[in-house]
GUGU-137135 format. One record per residue (C-alpha): residue number from 1; x, y, z. Coordinates in nm, 3 decimals. Example, Ala and Ser with C-alpha at 12.3 -4.5 7.8 and 13.67 -1.06 7.14 Angstrom:
2
<node 1 <1.230 -0.450 0.780>>
<node 2 <1.367 -0.106 0.714>>
***
This chain:
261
<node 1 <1.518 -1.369 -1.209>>
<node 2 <1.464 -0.998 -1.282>>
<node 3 <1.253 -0.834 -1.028>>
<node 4 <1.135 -0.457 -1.055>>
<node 5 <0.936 -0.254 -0.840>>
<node 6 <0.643 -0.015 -0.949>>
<node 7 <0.650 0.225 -0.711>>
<node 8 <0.290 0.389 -0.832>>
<node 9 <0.235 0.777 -0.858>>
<node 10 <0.129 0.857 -0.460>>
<node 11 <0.401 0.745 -0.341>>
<node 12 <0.624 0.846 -0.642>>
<node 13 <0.535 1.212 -0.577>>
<node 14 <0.431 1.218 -0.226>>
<node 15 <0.559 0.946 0.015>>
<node 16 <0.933 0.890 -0.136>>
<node 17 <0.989 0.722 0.220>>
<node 18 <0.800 0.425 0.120>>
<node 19 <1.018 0.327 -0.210>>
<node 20 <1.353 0.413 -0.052>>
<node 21 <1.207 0.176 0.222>>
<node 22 <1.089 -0.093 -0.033>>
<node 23 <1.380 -0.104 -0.208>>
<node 24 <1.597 -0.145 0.156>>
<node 25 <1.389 -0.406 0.286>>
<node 26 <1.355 -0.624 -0.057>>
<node 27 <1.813 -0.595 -0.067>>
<node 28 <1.797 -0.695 0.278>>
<node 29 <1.630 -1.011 0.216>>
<node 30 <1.846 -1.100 -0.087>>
<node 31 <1.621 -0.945 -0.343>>
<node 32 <1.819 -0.800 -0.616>>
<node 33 <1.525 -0.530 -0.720>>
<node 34 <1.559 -0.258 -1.052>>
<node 35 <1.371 0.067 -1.060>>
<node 36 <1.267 0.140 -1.429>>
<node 37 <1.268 0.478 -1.463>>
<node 38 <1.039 0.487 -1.738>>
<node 39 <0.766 0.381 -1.545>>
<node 40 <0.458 0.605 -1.502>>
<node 41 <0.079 0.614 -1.393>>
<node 42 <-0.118 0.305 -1.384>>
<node 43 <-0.417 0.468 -1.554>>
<node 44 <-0.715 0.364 -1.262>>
<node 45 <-0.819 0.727 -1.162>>
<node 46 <-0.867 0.753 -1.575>>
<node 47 <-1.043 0.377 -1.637>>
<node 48 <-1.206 0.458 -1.267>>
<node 49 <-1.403 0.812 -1.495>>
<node 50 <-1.459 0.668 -1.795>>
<node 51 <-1.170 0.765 -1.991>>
<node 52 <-1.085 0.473 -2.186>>
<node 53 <-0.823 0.544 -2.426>>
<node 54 <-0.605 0.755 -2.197>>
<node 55 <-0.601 0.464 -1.997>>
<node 56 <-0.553 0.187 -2.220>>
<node 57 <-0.258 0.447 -2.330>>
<node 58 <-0.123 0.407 -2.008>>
<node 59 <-0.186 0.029 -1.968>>
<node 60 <0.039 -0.019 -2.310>>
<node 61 <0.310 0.183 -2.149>>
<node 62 <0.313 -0.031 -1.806>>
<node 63 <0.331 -0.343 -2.028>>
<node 64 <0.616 -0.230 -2.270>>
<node 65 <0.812 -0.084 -1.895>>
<node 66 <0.754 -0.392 -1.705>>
<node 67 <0.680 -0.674 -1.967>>
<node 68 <1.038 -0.840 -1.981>>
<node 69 <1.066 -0.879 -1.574>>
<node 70 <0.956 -1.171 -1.390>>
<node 71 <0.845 -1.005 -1.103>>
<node 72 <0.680 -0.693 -1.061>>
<node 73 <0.646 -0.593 -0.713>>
<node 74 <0.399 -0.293 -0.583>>
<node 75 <0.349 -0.139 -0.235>>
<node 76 <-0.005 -0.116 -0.344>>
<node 77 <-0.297 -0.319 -0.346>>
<node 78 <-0.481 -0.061 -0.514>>
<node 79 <-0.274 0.023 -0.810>>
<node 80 <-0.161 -0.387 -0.777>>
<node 81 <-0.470 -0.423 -0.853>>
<node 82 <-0.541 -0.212 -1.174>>
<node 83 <-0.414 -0.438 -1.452>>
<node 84 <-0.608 -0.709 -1.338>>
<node 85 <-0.904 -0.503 -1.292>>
<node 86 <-0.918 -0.281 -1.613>>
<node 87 <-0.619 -0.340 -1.867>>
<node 88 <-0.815 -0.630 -2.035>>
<node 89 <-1.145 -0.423 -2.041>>
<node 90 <-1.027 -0.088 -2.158>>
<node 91 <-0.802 -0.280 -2.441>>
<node 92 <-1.117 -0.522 -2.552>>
<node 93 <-1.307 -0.148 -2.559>>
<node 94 <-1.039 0.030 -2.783>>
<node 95 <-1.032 -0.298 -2.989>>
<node 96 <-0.658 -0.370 -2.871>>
<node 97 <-0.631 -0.761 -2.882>>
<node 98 <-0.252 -0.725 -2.872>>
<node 99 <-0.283 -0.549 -2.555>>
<node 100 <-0.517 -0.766 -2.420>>
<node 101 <-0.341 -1.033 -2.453>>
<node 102 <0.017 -0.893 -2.340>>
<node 103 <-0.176 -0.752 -2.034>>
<node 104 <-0.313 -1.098 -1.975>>
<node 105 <0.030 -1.264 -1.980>>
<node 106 <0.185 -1.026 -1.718>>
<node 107 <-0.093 -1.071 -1.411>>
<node 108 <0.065 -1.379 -1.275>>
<node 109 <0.376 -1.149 -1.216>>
<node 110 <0.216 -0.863 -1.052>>
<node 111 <0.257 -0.903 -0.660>>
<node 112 <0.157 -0.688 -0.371>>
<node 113 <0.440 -0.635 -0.143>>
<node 114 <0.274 -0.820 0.159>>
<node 115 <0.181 -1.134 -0.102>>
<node 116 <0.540 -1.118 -0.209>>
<node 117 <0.698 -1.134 0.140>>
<node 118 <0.468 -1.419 0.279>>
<node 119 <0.451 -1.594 -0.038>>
<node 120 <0.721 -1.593 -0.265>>
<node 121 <0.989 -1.555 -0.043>>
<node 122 <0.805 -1.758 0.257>>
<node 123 <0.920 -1.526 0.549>>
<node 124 <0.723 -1.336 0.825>>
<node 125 <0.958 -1.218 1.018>>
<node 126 <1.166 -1.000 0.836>>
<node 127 <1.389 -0.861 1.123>>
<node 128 <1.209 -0.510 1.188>>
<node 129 <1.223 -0.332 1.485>>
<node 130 <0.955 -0.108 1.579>>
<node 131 <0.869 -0.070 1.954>>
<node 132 <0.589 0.169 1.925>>
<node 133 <0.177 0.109 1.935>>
<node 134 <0.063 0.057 1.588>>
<node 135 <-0.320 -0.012 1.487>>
<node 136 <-0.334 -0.148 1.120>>
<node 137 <-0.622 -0.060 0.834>>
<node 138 <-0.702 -0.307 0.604>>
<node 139 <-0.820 -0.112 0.281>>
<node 140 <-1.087 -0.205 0.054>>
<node 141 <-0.818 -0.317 -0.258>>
<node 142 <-0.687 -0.527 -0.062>>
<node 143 <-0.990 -0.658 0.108>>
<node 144 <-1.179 -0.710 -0.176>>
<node 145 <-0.987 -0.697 -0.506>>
<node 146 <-0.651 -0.851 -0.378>>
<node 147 <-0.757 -1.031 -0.090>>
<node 148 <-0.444 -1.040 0.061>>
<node 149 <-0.563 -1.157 0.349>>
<node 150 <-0.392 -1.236 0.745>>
<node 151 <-0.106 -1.124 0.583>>
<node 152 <-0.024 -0.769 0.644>>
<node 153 <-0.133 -0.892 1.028>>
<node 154 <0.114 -1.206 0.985>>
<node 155 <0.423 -0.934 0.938>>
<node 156 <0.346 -0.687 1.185>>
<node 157 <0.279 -0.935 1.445>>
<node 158 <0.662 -1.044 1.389>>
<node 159 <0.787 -0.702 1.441>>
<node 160 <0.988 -0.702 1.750>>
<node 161 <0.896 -0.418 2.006>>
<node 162 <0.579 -0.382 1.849>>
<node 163 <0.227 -0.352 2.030>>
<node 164 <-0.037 -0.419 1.766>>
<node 165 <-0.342 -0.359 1.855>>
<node 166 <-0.713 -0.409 1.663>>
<node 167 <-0.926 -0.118 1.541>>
<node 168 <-1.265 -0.112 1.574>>
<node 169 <-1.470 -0.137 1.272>>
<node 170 <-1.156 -0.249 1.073>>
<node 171 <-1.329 -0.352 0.735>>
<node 172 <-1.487 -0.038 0.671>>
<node 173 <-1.399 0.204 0.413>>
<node 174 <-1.191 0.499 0.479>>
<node 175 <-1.397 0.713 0.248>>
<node 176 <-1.122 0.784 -0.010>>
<node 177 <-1.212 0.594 -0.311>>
<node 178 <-0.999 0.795 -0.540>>
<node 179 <-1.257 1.017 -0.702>>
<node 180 <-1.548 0.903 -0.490>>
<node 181 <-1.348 1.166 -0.217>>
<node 182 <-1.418 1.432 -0.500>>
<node 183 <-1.782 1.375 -0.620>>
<node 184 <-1.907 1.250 -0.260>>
<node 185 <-1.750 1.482 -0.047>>
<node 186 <-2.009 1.517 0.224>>
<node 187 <-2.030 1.129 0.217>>
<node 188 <-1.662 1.032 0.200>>
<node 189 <-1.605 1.307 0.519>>
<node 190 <-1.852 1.109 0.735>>
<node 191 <-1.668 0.785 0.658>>
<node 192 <-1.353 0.927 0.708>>
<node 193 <-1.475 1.075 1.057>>
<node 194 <-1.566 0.769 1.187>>
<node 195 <-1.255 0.578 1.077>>
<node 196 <-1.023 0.849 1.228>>
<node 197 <-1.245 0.791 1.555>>
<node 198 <-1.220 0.418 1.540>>
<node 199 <-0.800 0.466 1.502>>
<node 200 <-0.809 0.705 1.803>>
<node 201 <-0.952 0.539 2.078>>
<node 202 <-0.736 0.228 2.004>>
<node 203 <-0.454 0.450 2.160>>
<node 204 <-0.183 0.356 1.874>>
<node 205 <0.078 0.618 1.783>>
<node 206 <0.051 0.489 1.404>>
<node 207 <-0.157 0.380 1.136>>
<node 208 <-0.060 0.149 0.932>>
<node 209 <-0.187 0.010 0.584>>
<node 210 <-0.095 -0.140 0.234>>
<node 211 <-0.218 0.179 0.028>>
<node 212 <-0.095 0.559 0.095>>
<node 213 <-0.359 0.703 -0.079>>
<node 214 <-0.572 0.588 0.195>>
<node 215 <-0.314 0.670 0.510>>
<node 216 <-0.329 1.015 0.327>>
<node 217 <-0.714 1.049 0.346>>
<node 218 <-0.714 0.920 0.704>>
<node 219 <-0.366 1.099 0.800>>
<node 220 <-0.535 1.420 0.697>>
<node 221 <-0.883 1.390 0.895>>
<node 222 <-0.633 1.323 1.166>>
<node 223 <-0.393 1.648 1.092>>
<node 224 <-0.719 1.829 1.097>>
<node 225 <-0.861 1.701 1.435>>
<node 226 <-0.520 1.760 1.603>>
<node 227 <-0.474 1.443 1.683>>
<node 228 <-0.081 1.328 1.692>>
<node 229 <-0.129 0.925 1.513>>
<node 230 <0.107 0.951 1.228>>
<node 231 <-0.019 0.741 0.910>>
<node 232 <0.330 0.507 0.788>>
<node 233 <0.290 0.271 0.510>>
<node 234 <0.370 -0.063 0.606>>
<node 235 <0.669 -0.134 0.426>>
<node 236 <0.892 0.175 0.608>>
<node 237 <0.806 -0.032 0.945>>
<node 238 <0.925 -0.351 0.796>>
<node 239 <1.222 -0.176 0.658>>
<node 240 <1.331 -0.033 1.040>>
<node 241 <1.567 -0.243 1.249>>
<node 242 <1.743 -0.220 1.553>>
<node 243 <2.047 -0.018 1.414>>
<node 244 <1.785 0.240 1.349>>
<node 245 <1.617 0.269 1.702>>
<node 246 <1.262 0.455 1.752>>
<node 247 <1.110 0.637 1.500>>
<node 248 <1.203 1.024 1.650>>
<node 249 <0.869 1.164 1.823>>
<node 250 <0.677 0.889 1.911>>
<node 251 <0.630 0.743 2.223>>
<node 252 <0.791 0.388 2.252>>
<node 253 <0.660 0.113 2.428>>
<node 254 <0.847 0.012 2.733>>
<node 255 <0.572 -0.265 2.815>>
<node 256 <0.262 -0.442 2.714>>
<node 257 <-0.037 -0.206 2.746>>
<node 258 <0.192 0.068 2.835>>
<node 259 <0.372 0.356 2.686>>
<node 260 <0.667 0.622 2.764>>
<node 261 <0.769 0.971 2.557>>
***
């Protein structure tokens, strides 16, 4: 079974971390994953404004890349979720049935990381090792387009060392939205504010999530308050084991409700 992994343009240009760490976790559990090279923009920030063909463009390239592997695996739920959301519109609105019907054919083997762990492969606990205080956001893709569910939760709570612990207010948006961040920037700030409050008195050293883009919006609303929560995807905590010890420079947990530099 041929397995590849869209690593999606965030993290592609800025968070490298979380495809190295993909791609170590997914050979640790026996998952023989490929990196196509050719691989390139989803096209949502272009369906997400209106620009149709440029993204249908793009949808025709994702489906000739990633059409002859059975699994497609993305540390995303937000660009996970972009061929189910627009391929089939923006191809029925360039009058592309041959795309429409391609792009219909791979959606079964799209699968959000978290999905794929719990899922396909039917394992929680994936042998990480992360003894530090960790709050996890769930983010609206996949709240509300993926609907992944407990699942995220159902990994991290396996994580030995770990001290998970809620945030307030979880289910509301971060205030990124892609472009929404660009056109509603007094808006999107407030929202942001109060998320980056809601991560701060839970005490956590990290915050975790499913989608960079959003870490990024909160991890900077963080930078700028000076506080010291560092945003890490998921998947590099799952990825971490006991060979590789504490993450450097933040406190570890040396017992529950407690915490030592």
């Amino acid at each position: 079974m041929r397995t590849a992994l869209f690593i999606t343009c965030v993290n592609d240009v800025l968070y490298p971390d979380t495809g190295r760490a993909a791609v170590n976790l997914l050979r640790r559990l026996g998952v023989d994953v490929e990196f196509p090279l050719a691989q390139s923009c989803c096209g949502q920030m272009h369906a997400n404004t209106g620009y149709r063909a440029d993204a249908a463009k793009m949808a025709r390239h994702f489906v000739s890349v990633f059409g002859d592997y059975d699994r497609i695996i993305v540390p995303s739920a937000s660009c996970g979720a972009a061929p189910e959301e627009f391929y089939r519109t923006v191809a029925e609105q360039v009058g592309d049935r041959a795309l429409a019907r391609d792009a219909e054919a791979l959606l079964p083997r799209i699968r959000e990381l978290t999905e794929f762990l719990t899922d396909d492969l039917a394992v929680d606990d994936v042998g990480a090792y992360f003894p530090h205080r960790v709050t996890y956001h769930p983010t609206c893709h996949s709240l509300r387009v993926q609907r992944i569910g407990d699942r995220p939760y159902r990994l991290l709570r396996a994580v030995s060392g770990m001290e998970l612990v809620e945030l307030p207010a979880a289910e509301e948006c971060c205030g990124f939205g892609g472009t929404f961040a660009v056109k509603n920037a007094a808006a999107s700030g407030a929202m942001n504010g109060d998320k980056a409050d809601h991560i701060r008195e839970t005490g956590a050293a990290v915050v975790t999530a499913v989608d960079n883009s959003c870490l990024m919006n909160i991890g900077g609303r963080l930078a700028a308050d000076g506080s010291p929560v560092r945003n890490l995807h998921l998947v590099e905590i799952l990825a971490r084991t006991r060979a590789d010890g504490p993450m450097p420079g933040l406190p570890v947990v040396v017992a529950a409700g407690s915490s030592d530099e």
